[in-house]
C-alpha positions in Angstrom: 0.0 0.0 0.0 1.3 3.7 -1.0 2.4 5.6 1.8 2.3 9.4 2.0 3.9 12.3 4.3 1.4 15.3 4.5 1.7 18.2 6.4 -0.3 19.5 9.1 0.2 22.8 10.2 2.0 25.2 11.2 -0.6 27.3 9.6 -4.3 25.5 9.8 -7.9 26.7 10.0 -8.6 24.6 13.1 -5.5 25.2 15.4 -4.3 28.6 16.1 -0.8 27.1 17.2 2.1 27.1 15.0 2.7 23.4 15.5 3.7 21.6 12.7 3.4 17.3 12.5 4.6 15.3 9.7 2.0 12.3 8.8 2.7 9.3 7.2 -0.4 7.8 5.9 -2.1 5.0 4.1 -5.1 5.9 2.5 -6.8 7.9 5.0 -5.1 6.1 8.1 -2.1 7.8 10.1 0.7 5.3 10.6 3.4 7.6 11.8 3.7 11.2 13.1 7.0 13.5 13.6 6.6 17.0 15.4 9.0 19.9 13.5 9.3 22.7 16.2 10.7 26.0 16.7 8.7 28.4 14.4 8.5 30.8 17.5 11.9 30.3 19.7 12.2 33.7 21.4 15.2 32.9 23.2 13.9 33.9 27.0 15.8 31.4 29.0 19.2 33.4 28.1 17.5 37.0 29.1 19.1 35.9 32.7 22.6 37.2 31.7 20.8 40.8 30.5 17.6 40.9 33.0 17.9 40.9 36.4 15.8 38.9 38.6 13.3 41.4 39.5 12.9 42.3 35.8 12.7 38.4 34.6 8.9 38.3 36.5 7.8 40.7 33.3 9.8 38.3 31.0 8.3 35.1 32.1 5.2 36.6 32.4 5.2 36.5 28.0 6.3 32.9 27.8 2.4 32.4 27.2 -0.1 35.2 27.9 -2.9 32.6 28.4 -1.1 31.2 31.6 1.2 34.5 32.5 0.3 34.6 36.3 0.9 31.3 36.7 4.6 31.6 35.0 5.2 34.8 37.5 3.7 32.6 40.3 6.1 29.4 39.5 9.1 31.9 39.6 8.6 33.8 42.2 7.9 31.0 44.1 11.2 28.9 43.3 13.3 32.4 44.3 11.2 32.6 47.3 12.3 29.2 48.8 15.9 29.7 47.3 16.1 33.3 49.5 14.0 32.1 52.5 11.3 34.5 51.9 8.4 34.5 54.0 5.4 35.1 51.8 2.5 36.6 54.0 -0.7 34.3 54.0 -3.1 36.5 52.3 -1.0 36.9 49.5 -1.0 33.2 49.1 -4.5 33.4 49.0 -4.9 36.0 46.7 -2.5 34.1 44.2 -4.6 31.1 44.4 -7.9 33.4 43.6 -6.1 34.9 40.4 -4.3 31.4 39.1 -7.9 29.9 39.4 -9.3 32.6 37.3 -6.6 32.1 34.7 -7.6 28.3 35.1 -10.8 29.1 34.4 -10.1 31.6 30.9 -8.0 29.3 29.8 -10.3 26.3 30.1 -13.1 28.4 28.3 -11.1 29.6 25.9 -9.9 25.7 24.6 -14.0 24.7 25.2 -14.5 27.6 22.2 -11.5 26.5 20.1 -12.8 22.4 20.7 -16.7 23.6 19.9 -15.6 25.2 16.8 -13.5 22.5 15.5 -16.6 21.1 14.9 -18.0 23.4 13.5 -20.4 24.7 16.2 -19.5 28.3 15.9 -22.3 29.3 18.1 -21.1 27.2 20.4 -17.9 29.1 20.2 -19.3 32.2 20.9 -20.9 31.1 23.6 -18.3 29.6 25.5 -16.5 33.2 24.8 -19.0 35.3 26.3 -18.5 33.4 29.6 -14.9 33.8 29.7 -15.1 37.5 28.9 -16.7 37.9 32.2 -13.6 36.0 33.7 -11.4 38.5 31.5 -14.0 41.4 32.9 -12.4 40.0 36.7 -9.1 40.0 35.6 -8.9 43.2 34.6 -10.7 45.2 37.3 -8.9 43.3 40.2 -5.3 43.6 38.3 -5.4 46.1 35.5 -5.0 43.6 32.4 -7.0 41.3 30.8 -4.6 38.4 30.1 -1.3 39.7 31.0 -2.2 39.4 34.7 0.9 40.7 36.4 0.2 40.8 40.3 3.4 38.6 41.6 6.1 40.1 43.1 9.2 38.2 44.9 7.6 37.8 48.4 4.0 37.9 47.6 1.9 40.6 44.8 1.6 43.6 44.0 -2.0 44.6 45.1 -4.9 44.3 47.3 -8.9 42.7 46.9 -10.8 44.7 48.5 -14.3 42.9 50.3 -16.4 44.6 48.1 -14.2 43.3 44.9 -14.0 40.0 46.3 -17.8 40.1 46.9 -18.1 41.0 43.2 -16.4 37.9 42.6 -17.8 35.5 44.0 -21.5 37.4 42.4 -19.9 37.4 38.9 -19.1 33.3 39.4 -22.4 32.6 40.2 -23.5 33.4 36.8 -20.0 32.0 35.5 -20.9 28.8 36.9 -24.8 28.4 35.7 -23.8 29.6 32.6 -21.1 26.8 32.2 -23.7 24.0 33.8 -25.8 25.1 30.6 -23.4 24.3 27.8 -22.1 21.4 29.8 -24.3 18.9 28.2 -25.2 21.0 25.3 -21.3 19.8 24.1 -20.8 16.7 26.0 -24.8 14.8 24.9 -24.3 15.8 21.4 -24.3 13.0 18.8 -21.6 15.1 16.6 -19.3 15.3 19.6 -19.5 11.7 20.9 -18.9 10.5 17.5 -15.7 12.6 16.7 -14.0 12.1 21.0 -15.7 8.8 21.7 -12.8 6.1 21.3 -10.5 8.7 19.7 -7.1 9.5 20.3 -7.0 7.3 23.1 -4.0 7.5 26.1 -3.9 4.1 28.4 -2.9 5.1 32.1 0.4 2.9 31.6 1.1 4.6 28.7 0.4 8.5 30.1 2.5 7.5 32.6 5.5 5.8 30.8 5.4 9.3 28.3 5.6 11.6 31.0 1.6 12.8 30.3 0.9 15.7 32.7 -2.1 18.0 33.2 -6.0 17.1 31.9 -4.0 14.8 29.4 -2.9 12.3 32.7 -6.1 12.9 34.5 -8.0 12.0 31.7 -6.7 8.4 31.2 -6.6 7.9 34.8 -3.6 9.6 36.3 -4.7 11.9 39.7 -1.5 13.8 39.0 -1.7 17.5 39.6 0.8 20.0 41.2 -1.7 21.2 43.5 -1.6 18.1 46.1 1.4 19.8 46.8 0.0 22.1 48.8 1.8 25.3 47.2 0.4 28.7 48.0 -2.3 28.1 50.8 -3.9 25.3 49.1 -3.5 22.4 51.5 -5.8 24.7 53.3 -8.4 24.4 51.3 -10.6 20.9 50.0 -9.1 19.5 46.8 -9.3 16.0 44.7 -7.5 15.9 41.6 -10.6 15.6 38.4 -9.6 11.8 37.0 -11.3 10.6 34.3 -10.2 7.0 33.1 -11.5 6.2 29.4 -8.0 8.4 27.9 -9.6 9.7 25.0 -10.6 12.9 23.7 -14.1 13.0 25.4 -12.3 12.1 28.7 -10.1 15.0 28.4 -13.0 17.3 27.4 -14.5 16.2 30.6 -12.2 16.7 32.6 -11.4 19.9 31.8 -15.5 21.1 32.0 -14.9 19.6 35.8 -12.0 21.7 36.6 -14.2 24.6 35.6 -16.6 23.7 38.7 -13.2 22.7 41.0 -11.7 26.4 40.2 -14.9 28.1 41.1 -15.2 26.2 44.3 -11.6 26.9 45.2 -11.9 30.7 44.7 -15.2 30.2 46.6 -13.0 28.6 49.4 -9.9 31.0 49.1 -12.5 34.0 50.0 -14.2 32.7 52.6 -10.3 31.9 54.1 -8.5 34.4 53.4 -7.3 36.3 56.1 -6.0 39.7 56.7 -2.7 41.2 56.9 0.1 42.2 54.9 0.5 41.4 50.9 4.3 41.6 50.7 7.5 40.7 52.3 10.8 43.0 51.8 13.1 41.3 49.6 16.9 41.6 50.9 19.9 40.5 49.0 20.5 38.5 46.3 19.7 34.9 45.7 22.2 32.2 45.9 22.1 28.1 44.7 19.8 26.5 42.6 16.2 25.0 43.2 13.3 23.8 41.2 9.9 25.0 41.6 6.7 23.4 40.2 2.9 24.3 40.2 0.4 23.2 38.1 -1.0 25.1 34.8 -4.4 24.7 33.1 -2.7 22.3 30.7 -0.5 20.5 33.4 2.8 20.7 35.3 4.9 23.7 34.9 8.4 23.0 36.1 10.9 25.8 36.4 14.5 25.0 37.7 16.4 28.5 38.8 20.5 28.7 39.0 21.8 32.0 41.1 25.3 33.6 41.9 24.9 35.9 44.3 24.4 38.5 41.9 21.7 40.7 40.4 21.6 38.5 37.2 20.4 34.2 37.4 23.7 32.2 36.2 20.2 30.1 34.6 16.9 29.4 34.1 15.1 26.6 32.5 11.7 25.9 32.0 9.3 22.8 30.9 6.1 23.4 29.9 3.1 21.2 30.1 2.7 21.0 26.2 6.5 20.1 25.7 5.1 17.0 28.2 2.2 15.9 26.1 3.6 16.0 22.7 5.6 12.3 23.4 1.9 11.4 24.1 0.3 13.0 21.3 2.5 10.9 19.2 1.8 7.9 20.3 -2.2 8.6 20.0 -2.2 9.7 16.2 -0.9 6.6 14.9 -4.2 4.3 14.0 -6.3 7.6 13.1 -8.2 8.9 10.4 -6.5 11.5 8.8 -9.8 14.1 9.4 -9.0 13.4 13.4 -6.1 14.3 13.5 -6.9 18.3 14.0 -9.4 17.5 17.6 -7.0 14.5 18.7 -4.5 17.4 18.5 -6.1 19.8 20.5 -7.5 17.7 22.8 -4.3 18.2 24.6 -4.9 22.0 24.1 -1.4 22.9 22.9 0.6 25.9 23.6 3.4 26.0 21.4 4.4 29.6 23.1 5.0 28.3 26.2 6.9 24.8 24.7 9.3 26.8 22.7 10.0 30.2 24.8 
């Protein structure tokens, strides 16, 4: 039988990321696939030796826009433990209320971008007019929409006041019965189930064997997520990791429309515990040694390993990104597919190629 290599991507109607796979096929069956990467390599590991590390927060906070608080967040936190800064508890608190949010735009925003792959651009549009309320929040508790830059080395830079966090939890309330309506207007639909059901499936052995992190684990029955760690506050509050165990694309999908309803009950609980006091701790002197620091994304694990001199400039930084994790595993899922499922077995791991090639 004739085999052919065809190009998907980097440029392609469905995915928005410059990610481009190379497909060997028979007929309409993929039996191989090879990623080609680096079609947006900025270089921001090496802005250590010309930022220092107050001015790197601004830089890894444009590794990816979508998930910019959480890059700050993994940062700080690393330089934090390296310097034995004390960061006060409300500002834990109020990082987990603003990563939670970003959880939550970034979920809705891949819900939009899955809907629309088939076609449903109503759908689309309606999973976007939720998350603009979730932009709305972002941007009168921080001053940004996306680019949510509140961290600071030893905790953020501003206050929530009890009306704004009252506003809050009023503004999720419709969040969340507005997300309980699409929920099975996506999830019962014949179109859907007929295109995820079966597709693209992950085994737990083999999510675990690649390295699978994020929804992509916890969708084929891995309860891996950064947050049993207890970072920031949240082994105060009550968490289960969302595990779904069929590992295809509807599994993900479902797990991700859970973690919508966890992130709203987390801010839910990060309000009603948050306590008063200071927001910031004064940073004195310069770090020294290395450490890693971890904390988990919307799309999984975001590791970030930090090298210091005693000077104002890191000797290194190195980051790993969830989507640099789940390519190994998209790989191994294409193989067996149609050719026409290629572009939702490919964002069903909701790929970030900003954030895996920095």
């Amino acid at each position: 039988m004739l085999k052919t290599i065809i190009p998907f991507g980097p440029q392609h109607p469905v995915l928005l990321e410059p990610l481009h796979l190379k497909l060997t096929v028979e007929d309409e069956i993929i039996t191989d696939a090879f990623p080609a990467l680096g079609f947006i390599h900025r270089g921001l590991e090496m802005l250590v030796n010309t930022h220092d590390f107050h001015q790197m927060i601004q830089v890894v906070e444009r590794v990816c826009g979508i998930c910019s608080m959480m890059h700050a967040m993994c940062y700080c936190q690393g330089l934090e433990d390296m310097m034995g800064i004390a960061v006060p508890p409300r500002a834990k608190f109020l990082r987990i209320i603003w990563s939670e949010l970003h959880r939550l735009h970034s979920h809705l925003l891949w819900l939009g971008l899955f809907a629309d792959s088939f076609g449903f651009e109503s759908l689309f549009m309606q999973f976007w007019k939720i998350r603009e309320k979730v932009l709305d929040l972002n941007e009168a508790t921080s001053g940004n929409r996306i680019i949510v830059a509140v961290n600071a080395i030893g905790g953020v830079r501003g206050d929530l006041s009890v009306e704004q966090l009252n506003w809050i939890l009023a503004e999720l309330t419709w969040v969340e019965k507005e997300i309980a309506r699409l929920e099975s207007t996506l999830l019962s639909d014949y179109s859907v189930k007929k295109r995820t059901v079966g597709r693209g499936v992950l085994t737990t052995e083999k999510a675990f064997e690649l390295g699978a992190v994020g929804p992509t684990a916890r969708g084929s029955g891995l309860a891996q997520d950064m947050r049993m760690l207890g970072y920031s506050g949240i082994d105060r509050l009550d968490f289960e990791p969302v595990v779904e165990t069929d590992g295809d694309c509807y599994a993900r999908s479902k797990v991700r429309f859970r973690e919508l309803h966890q992130s709203i009950d987390l801010i839910r609980q990060a309000i009603a515990k948050i306590p008063a006091g200071e927001i910031r701790t004064r940073v004195r002197g310069r770090p020294e040694g290395e450490i890693c620091a971890r904390i988990e994304q919307p799309r999984g694990e975001l590791f970030y390993y930090l090298k210091a001199n005693r000077t104002k400039n890191l000797e290194r930084m190195r980051i790993r990104t969830p989507t640099f994790a789940n390519i190994p595993a998209l790989l191994s899922m294409l193989p067996g597919m149609w050719l026409s499922d290629v572009p939702v077995v490919v964002l069903s791991i909701d790929p970030c190629i900003s954030c895996t090639e920095r």
